[in-house]
Every structure is written in structure tokens, then in C-alpha cells.
ZAVEXDO-543588 format. One record per residue: residue in one letter; x, y, z of N, C-alpha, C in turn. Coordinates in steps of 0.02 Angstrom, whole numbers, padded with zeros to 5 digits, always signed. Each point is the difference from the previous one (the first is absolute). Last residue first. Layout:
BEGIN
AXYZXYZXYZ/...
END
This chain:
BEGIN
X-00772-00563-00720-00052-00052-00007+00019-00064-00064/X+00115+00179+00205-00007-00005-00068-00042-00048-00019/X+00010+00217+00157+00038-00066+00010-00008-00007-00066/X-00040+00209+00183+00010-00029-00065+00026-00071+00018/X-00166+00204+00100+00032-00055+00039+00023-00046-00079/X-00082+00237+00102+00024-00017-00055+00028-00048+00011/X-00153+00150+00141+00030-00025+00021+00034-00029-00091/X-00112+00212+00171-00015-00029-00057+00063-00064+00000/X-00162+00190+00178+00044-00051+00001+00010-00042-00063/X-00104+00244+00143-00013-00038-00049+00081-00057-00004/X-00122+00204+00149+00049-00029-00014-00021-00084-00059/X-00071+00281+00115-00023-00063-00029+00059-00041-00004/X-00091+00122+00213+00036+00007-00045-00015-00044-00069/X-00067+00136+00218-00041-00064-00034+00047+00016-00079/X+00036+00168+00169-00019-00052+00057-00014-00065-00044/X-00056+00212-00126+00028+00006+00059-00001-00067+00020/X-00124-00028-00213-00004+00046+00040+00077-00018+00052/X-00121-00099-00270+00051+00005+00071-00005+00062+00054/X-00128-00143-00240+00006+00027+00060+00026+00017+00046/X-00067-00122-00205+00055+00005+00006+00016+00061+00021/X-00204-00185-00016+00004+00076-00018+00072+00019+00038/X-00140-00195-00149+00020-00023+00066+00045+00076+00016/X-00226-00027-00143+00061-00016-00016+00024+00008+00071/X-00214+00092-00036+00010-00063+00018+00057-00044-00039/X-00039+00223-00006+00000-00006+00067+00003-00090-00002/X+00111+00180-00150-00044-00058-00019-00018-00019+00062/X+00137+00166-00060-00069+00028-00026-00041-00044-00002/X+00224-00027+00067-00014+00061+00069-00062+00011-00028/X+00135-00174-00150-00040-00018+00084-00037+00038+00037/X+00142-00009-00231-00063+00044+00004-00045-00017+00071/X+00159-00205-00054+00006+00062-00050-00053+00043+00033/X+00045-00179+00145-00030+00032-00061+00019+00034-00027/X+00175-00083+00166-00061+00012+00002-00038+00020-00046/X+00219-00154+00013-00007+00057-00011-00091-00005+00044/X+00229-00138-00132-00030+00017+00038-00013+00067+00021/X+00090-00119-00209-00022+00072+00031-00018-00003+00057/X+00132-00097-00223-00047-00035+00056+00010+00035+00041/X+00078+00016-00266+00000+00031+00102-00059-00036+00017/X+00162-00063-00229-00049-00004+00048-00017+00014+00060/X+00150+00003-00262+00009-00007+00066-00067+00026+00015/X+00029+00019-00202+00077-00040+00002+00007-00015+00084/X-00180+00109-00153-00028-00054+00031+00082-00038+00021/X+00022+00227-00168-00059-00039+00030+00000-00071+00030/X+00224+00093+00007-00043+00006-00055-00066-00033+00060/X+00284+00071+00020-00065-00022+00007-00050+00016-00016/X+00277-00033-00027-00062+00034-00031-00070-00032+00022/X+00274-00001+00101-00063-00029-00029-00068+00031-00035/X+00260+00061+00084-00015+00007-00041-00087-00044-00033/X+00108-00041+00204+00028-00004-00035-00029+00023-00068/X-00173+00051+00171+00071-00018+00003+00043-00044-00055/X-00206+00150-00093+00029-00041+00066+00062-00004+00048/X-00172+00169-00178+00073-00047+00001+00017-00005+00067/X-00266+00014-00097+00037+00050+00032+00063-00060-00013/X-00263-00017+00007+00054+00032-00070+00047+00038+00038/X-00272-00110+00061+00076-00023+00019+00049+00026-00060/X-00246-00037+00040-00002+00081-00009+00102-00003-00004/X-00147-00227+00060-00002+00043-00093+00005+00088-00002/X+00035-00195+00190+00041+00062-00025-00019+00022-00080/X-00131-00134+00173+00046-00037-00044+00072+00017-00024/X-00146+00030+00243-00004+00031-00059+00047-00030-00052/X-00167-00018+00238+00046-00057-00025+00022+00034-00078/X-00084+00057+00272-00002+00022-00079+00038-00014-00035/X-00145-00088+00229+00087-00001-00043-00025+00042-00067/X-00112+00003+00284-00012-00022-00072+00079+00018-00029/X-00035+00003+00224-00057-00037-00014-00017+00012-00063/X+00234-00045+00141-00053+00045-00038-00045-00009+00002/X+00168-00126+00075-00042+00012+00045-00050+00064-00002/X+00193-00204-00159-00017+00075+00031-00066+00003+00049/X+00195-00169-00173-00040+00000+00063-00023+00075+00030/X+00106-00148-00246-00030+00075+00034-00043-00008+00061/X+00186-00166-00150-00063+00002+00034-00029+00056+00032/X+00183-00086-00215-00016+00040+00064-00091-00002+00011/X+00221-00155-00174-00082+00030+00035+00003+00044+00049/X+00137-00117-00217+00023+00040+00063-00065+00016+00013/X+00052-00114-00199-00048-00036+00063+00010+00044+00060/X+00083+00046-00236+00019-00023+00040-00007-00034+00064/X-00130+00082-00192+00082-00019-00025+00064-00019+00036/X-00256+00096+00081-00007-00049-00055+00075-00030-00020/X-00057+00124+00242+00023+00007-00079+00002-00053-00044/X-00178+00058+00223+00064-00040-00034+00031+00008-00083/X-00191+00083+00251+00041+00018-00076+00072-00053-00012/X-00236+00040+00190+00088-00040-00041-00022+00013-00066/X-00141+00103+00255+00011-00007-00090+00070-00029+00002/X-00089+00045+00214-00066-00005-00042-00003-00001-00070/X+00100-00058+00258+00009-00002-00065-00070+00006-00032/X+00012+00120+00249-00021-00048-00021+00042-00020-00079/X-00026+00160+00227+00047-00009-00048-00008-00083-00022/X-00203+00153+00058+00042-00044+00045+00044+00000-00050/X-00208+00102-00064+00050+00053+00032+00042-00037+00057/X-00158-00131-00112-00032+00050+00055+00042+00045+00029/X+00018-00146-00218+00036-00013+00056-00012+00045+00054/X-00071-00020-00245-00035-00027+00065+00038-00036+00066/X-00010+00194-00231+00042-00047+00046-00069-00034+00043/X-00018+00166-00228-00024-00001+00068+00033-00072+00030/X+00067+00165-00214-00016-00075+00003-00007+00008+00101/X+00058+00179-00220-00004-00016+00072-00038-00075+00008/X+00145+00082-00234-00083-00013+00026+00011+00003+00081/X+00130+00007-00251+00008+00072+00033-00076+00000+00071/X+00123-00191-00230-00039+00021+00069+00024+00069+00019/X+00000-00046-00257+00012-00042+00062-00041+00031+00061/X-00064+00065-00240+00090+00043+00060+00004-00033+00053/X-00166-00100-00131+00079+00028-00049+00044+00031+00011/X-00203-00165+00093+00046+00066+00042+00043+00004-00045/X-00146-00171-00077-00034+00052+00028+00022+00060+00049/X+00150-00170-00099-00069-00007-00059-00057+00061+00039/X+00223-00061+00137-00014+00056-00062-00044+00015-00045/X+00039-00190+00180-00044+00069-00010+00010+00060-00033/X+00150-00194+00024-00051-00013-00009-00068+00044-00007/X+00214+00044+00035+00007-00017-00071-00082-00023-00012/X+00094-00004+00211-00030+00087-00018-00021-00027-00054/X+00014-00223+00118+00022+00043-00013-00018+00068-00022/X-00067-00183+00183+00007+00015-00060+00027+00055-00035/X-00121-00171+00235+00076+00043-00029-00016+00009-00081/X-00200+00014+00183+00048-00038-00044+00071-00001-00026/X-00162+00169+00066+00015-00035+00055+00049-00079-00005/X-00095+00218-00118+00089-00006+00001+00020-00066+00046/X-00216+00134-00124+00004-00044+00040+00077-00037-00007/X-00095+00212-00125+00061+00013+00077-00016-00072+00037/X-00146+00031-00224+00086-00010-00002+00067+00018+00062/X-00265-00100+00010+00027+00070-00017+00081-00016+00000/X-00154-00162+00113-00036+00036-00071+00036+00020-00042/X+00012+00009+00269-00019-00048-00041-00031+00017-00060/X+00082+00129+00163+00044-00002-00061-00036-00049-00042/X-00138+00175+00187+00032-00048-00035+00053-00015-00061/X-00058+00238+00134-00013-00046-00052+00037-00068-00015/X-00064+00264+00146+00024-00065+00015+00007-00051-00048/X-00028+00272-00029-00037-00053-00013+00046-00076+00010/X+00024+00236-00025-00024-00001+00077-00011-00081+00026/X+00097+00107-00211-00056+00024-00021-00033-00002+00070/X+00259+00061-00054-00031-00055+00023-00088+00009-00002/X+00195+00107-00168-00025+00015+00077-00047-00043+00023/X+00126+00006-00209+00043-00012+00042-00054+00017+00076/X-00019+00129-00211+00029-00007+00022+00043-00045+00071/X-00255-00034-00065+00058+00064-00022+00032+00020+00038/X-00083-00203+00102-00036+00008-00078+00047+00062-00035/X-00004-00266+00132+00015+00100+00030-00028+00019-00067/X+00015-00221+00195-00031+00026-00078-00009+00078+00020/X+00115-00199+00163-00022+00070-00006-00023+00033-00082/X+00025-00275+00119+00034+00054-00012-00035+00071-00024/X+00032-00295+00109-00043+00058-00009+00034+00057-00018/X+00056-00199+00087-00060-00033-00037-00046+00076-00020/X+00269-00077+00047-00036+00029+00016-00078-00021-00054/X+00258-00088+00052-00056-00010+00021-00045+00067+00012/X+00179-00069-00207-00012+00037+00041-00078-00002+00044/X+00224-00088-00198-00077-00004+00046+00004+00039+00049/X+00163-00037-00216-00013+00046+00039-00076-00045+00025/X+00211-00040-00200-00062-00026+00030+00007+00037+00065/X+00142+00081-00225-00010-00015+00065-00075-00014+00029/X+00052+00081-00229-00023-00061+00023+00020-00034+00083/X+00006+00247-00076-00059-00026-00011-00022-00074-00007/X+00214+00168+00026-00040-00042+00049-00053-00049+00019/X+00217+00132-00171-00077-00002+00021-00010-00071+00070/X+00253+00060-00038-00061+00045-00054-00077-00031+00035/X+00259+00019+00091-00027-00074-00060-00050+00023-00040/X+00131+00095+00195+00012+00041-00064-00018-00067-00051/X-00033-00033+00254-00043+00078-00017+00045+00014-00085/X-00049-00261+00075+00048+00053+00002-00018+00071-00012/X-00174-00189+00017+00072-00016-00041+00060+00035-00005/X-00178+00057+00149+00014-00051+00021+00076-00044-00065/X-00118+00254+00046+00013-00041-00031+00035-00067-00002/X-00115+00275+00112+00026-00092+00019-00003-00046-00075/X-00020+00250+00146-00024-00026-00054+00040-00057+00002/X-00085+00194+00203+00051-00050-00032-00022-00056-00055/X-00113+00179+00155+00011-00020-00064+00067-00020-00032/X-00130+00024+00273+00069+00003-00063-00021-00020-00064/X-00148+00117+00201+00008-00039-00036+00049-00011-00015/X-00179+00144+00165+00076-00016-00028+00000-00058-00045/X-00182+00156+00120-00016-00063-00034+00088+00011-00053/X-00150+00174+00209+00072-00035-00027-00022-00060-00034/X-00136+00248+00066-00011-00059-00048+00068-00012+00005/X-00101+00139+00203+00028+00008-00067-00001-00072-00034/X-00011+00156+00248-00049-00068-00019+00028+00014-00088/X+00178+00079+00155-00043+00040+00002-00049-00062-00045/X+00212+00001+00049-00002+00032+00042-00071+00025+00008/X+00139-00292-00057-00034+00092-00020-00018+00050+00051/X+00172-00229-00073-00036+00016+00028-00019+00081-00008/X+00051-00238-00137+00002+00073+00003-00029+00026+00073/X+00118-00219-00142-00014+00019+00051+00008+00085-00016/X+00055-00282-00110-00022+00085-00011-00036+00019+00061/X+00166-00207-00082-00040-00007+00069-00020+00101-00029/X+00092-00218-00155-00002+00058+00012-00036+00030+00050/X+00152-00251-00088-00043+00021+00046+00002+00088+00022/X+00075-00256-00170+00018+00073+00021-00062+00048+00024/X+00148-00263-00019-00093+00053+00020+00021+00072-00006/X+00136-00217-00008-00008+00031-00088-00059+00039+00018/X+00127-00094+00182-00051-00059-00021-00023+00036-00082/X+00115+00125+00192+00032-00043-00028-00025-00064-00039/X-00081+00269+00007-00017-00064+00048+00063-00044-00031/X-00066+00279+00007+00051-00074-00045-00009-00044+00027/X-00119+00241+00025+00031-00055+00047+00010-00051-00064/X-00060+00256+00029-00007-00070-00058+00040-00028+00033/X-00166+00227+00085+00070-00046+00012+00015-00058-00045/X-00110+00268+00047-00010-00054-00065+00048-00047+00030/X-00146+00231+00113+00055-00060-00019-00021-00057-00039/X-00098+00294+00061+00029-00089-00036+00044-00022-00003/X-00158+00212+00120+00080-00049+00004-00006-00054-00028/X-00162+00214-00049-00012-00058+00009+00090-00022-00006/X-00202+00212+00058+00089-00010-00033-00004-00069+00014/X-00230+00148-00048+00048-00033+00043+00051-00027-00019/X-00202+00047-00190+00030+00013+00068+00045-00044+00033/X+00010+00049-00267-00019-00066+00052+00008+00038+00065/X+00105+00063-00221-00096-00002+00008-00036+00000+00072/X+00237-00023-00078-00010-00020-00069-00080-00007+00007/X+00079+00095+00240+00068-00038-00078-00065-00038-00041/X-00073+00077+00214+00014+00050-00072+00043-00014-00069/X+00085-00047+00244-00067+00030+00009+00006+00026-00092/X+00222-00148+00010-00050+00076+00037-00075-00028-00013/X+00174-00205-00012-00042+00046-00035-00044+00043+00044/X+00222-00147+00020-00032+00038+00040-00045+00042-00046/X+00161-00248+00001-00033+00067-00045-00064+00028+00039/X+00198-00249-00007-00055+00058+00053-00004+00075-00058/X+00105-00282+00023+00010+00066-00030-00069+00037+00038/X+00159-00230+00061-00053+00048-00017+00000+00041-00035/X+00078-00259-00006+00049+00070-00004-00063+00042+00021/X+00121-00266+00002-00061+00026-00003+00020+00091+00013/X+00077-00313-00019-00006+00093-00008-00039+00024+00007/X+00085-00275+00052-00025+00052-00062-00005+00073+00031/X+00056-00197+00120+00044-00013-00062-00050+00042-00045/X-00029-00013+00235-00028-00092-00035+00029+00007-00074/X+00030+00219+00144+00032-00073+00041-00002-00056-00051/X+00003+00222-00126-00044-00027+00063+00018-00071+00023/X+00124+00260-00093-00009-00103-00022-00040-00014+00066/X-00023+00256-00103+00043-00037+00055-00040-00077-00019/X-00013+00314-00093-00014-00107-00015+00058-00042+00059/X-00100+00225+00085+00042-00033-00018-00008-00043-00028/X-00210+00140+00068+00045-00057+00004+00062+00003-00016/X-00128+00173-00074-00008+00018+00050+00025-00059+00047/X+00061+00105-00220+00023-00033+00014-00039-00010+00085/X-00099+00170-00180+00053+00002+00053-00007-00079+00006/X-00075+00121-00215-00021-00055+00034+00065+00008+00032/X-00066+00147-00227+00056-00015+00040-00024-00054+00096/X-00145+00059-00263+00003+00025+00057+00051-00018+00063/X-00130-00052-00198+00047+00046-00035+00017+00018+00064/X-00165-00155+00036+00058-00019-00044+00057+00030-00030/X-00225+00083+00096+00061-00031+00063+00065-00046-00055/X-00157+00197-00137-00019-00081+00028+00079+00013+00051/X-00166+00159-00089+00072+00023+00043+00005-00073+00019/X-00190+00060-00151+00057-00014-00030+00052+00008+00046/X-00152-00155+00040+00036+00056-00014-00028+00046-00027/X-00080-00208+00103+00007+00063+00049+00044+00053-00042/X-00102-00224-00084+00073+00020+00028+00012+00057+00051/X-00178+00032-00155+00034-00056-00007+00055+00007+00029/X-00236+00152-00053+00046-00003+00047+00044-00067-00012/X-00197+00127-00176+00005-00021+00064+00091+00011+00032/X-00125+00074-00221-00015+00017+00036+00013-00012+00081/X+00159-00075-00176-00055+00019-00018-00008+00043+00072/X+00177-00085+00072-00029-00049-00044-00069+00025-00011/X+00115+00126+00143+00037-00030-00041-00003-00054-00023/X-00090+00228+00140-00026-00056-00061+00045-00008-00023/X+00039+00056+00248+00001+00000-00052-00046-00030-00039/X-00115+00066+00220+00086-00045-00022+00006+00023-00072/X-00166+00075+00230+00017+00014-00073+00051-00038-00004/X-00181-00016+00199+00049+00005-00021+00029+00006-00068/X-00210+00079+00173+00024-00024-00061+00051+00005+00002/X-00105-00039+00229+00032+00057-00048+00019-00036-00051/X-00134-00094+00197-00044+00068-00003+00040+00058-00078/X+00101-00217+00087-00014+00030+00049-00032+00062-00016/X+00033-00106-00216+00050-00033+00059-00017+00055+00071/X-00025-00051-00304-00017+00027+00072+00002-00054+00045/X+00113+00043-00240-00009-00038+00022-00042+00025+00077/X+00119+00024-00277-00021+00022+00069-00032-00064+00039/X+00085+00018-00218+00046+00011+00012-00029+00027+00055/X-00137-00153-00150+00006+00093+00015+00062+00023+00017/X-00035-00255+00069-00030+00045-00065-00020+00069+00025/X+00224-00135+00056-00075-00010+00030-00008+00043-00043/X+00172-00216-00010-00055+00039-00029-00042+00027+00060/X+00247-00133+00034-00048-00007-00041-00042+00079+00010/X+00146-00028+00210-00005-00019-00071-00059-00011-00024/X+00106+00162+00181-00068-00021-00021+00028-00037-00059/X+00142+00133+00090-00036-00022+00075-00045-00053-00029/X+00147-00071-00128-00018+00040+00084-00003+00061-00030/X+00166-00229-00082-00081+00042-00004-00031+00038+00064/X+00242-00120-00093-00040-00006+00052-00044+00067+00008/X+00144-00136-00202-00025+00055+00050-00028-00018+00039/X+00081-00124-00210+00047-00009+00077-00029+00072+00053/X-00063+00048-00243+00047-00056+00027+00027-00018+00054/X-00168+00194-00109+00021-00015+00047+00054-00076+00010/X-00077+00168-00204+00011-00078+00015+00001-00033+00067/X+00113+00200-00148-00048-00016+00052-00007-00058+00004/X+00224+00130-00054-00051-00033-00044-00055-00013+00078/X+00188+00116+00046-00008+00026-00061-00068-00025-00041/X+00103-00077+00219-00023+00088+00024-00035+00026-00104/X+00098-00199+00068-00064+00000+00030-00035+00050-00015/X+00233-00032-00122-00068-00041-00020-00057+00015+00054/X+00179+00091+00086-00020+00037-00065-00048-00047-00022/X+00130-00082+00171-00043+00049+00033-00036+00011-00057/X+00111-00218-00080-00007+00071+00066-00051+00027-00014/X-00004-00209-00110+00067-00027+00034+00017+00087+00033/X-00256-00118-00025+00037+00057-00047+00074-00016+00026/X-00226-00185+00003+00035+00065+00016+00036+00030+00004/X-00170-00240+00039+00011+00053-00070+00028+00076+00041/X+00023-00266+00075-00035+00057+00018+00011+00074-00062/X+00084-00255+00041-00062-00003-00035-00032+00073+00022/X+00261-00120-00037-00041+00058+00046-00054+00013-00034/X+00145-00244+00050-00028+00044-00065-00037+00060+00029/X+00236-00204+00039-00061+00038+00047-00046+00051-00070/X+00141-00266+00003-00004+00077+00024-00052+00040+00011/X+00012-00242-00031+00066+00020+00061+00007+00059-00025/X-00186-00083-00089+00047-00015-00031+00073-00031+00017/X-00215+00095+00100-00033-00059-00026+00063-00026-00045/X-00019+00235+00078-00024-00022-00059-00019-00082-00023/X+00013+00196+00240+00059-00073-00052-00073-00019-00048/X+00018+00257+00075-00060-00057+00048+00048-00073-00059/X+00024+00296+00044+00029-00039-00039-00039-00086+00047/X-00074+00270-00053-00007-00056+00067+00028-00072-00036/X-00017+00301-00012+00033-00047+00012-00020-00074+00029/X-00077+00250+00030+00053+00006-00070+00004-00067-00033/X-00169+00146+00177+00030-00080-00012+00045-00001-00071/X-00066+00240+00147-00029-00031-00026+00041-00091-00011/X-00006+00234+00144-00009-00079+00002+00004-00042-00025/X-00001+00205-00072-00052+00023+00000-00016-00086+00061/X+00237+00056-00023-00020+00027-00052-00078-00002-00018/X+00168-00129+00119-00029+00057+00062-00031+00037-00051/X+00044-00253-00084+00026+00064-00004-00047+00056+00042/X+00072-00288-00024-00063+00025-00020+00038+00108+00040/X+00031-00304-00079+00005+00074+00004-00047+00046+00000/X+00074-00295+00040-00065+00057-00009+00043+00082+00012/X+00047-00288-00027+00046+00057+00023-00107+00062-00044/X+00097-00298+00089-00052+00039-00027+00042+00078+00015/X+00098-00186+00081+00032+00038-00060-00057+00043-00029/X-00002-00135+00201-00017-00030-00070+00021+00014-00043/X+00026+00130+00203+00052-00077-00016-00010-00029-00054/X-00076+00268-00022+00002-00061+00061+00029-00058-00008/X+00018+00271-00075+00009-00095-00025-00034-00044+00052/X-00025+00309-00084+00001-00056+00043-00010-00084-00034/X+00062+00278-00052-00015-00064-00040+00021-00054+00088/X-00055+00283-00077+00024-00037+00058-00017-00069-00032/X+00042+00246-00094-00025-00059-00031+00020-00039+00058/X-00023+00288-00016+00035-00066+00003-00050-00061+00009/X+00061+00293-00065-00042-00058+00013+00032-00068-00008/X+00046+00267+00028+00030-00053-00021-00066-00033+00012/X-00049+00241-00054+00015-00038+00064+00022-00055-00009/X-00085+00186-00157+00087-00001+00027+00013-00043+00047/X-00228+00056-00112+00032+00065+00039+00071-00034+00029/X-00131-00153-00115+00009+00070-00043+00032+00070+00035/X+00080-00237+00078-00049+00005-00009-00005+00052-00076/X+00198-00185+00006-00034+00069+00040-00076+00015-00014/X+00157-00258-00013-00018+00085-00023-00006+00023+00047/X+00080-00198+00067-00057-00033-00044-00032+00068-00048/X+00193-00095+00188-00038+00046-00028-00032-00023-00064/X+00031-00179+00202+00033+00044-00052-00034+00070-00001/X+00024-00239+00166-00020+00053-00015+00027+00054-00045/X-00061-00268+00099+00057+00036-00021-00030+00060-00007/X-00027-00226+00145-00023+00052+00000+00026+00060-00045/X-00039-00300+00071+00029+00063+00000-00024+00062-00015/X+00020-00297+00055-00042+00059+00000+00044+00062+00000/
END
């Protein structure tokens, strides 16, 4: 097990930034940069006697900061969609950007990803042979919309068993919307192989969110049975393209009662490398990447559908839907959320 640390660029205003890469005994190795937090890195054995990095993302600072895409981010205050770019909240309209059409995405445009992240842990080797690092970000009263100042931590723990483990944590100053996420993109055949779409994917959920313009959830609870989001099976994207030509972009309702429960495998078709997604969300936003165009690491070119976020998360558009699960925080009641990436090979 180990711990290395580089420079990795500068911000836009001049500040170094750095790349912390953790090993554990397995050799499993994960990076990841004080740079919005975000996940750079997750090299997992290929089933060969070497190792393959199935995480889609930039070799510095400049690729994050230059192309969008969130890759490897850690989302906030608010991921996904709310409609209008407002939102009421203790008697007061709140305003956000329109940055997507009429509505809100991501919380930007001041996304936490362009955004320098204090070291609030030390990465340090954990007794049973794996790692682990914090990071922390102090968003003002008011930042990017949102009452009350909210302390986030992000921790990725390295398990010695090929787990890789993200622990999110906000605490707040004032009642406000937290629903964190990582978008981290994933390609099981290697992040510079190309499409994704015959990777086999299931996912336990028996239910999902139907939206209508732009992306905004209609309110409406909805069976899969039937319908091209019944994922419960294993099968591949490739497979639903006949009626999703831009692949997936869907919330999908969990049934893990907000327990850290597995609720999706993904396995790369060309190599059997699998990961198991354990979370304590209460819904996943599962996206293909048909919006995806940007240069990789090593010079990679990524293209529509070349990698896959799996989202935990709260509804899209939650604060207008009362009977969605409502991503709520006050003083004293923090949120904390728990995601888990458990690889092997099949």
C-alpha cells in the first residue's frame, strides 16, 4: 500500500494543483486531484497479470478546467435538473442559473469542479492494506443560489479487496437543498477503447422517473415493466438503442430504502472486468454519454457513448415534486451519503 503525490497544473488564477494516487496491496491504484476532488484514475487487474484504468479522464489541471463534461466530479450543491432555475424554500424564492435552456444542471455555471479542494485528511495507508484521502470545500451562504454555507467532505477510501469507497458529507447553516454526487465515467474495457454500448449492465430497480421538456421529471412514479428502462435483467445499452437513439440519460427509483445496498453491475464486454455499484441513494441516474467529446488521457478521443455515469443521487427536480424523496438539510442534520465500486472479473 501507498501514497504518491504530484503536481498536476495550475488553476486559472495561479494556484498549483495536485494529483494524489493511492495503491493498496492488490495493486488496485486510484487517483484522484484537490482540483474540484474530482476521480482521475482507477487502474483494477485485467484478468491478464496487468492492470486496466476503466475511469474516463484528463492527464492535468487544463483538460478539467478546459473541456466540460464533468469527469470524475463531485457534484453539488445540487445534482441533476431543477426546472426554471428556481426553487422555494422557507417562505423565499431562490434564483439559479439557466444553464440548460430554461432550467438549472449541475448547479452551474460556478460548478465545484473548477474549484481548488483543501486536503482536509492526509492521504494515509490504512491498517488492512488500502487508503484513503479527504477533501473538503466550504461553499458561502449564496454560492451558486443556494441558502446557507454548506462544509463538504468527500473521502475515497481504497479497500484492499478492489472496493473503492466514496463517503460525501455536508454539513449546513441554514435549511437548503444538498444532493451530491460523483460523475465519474466508466469504461470497463479501458477508458481509451471506445463505446460502451455492448457492455451488459442490470440494474435493481422496478421503477423510474418519466420526464418531459427538457429533461424535467413529469412527477410521475412509473413502472419499467414494458418499457425500454426494464434493466432488471442483464443486458446490454446496444440493446436499447431501437427506442433511445441517445441512449440513456434516465433516473431510475432504487429499492434499497436509502440502506447501502448493491444495486447495479456493469461488466465490460472485452474483458469481463465487472463492477458492482452499492449506494444508499434513493435513486441512480444512469447516463450513456451521448453528449461525450473531449481529449483524454493519453491523447484519447472520446466520443459519444465511450463511457457511463452511474449517478447516485436524489430526483432530478425533487424540491417541486413533493412526492419524490426531498433533498432537504437543515442545522444539526447533515446529509451524508455513501457510494461504493466493488470490481472483479467475470
Amino acid at each position: 500500500m501507498s501514497v504518491h503525490i504530484r503536481n498536476f497544473g495550475m488553476t486559472a488564477d495561479s494556484k498549483e494543483v495536485h494529483l494524489y494516487t493511492l495503491e493498496s496491496v492488490s495493486g488496485m491504484r486510484v487517483s484522484v486531484t484537490d482540483l474540484g476532488g474530482m476521480l482521475q484514475e482507477v487502474s483494477v487487474p485485467d484478468g491478464k497479470g496487468g492492470f486496466i484504468d476503466v475511469a474516463l479522464g484528463y492527464d492535468g489541471a487544463s483538460g478539467y478546467l478546459r473541456f466540460g463534461g464533468s469527469l470524475g466530479a463531485i457534484i453539488g450543491r445540487n445534482a441533476n435538473r431543477i426546472a426554471g432555475a428556481s426553487f422555494d424554500l422557507g417562505g423565499t424564492t431562490h434564483r439559479l442559473a439557466n444553464n440548460d435552456g430554461e432550467n438549472n444542471i449541475h448547479s452551474g455555471p460556478h460548478v465545484w469542479r473548477k474549484r481548488l479542494w483543501d486536503v482536509t485528511e492526509d492521504p494515509k495507508d490504512d491498517p488492512d492494506g488500502g487508503a484513503s484521502i479527504t477533501f473538503g470545500l466550504v461553499s458561502r451562504d449564496g454560492d451558486q443560489g443556494f441558502p446557507g454555507a454548506a462544509d463538504v467532505r468527500a473521502t475515497y477510501i481504497l479497500h484492499p479487496d478492489w472496493r473503492l469507497e466514496l463517503a460525501l458529507e455536508a454539513q449546513v447553516t441554514k435549511t437548503t437543498i444538498v444532493n451530491l454526487t460523483s460523475h465519474a465515467y466508466w469504461n470497463l474495457n479501458g477508458h481509451a477503447s471506445g463505446s460502451v454500448l455492448r457492455h451488459s449492465f442490470s440494474l435493481d430497480a422496478d421503477a423510474y422517473t418519466p420526464v418531459g421538456k427538457g429533461l424535467i421529471p413529469t412527477g410521475e412514479i412509473a413502472p419499467v415493466e414494458g418499457t425500454p428502462y426494464d434493466l432488471r435483467e442483464s443486458t446490454n445499452f446496444e440493446n436499447r438503442l431501437y427506442a433511445l437513439p441517445d441512449g440513456l440519460d434516465t433516473n431510475f427509483v432504487l429499492k434499497n430504502d436509502e440502506r447501502l445496498e448493491k444495486v447495479a453491475t456493469l461488466v465490460g464486454d472485452e474483458t469481463g472486468v465487472s463492477m458492482d455499484l452499492y449506494t444508499d441513494a434513493p435513486g441512480l441516474q444512469v447516463y450513456t454519454g451521448c453528449g461525450l467529446k473531449a481529449r483524454g488521457k493519453g491523447g484519447a478521443h472520446y466520443k459519444a457513448f465511450d463511457g457511463v455515469a452511474l449517478e447516485p443521487q436524489f430526483f432530478p427536480d425533487a424540491i417541486h415534486h413533493k412526492n419524490f424523496p426531498q433533498p432537504i438539510y437543515a442545522p444539526g442534520h447533515p446529509f451524508v451519503s455513501r457510494m461504493v465500486f466493488a470490481f472483479g472479473l467475470r
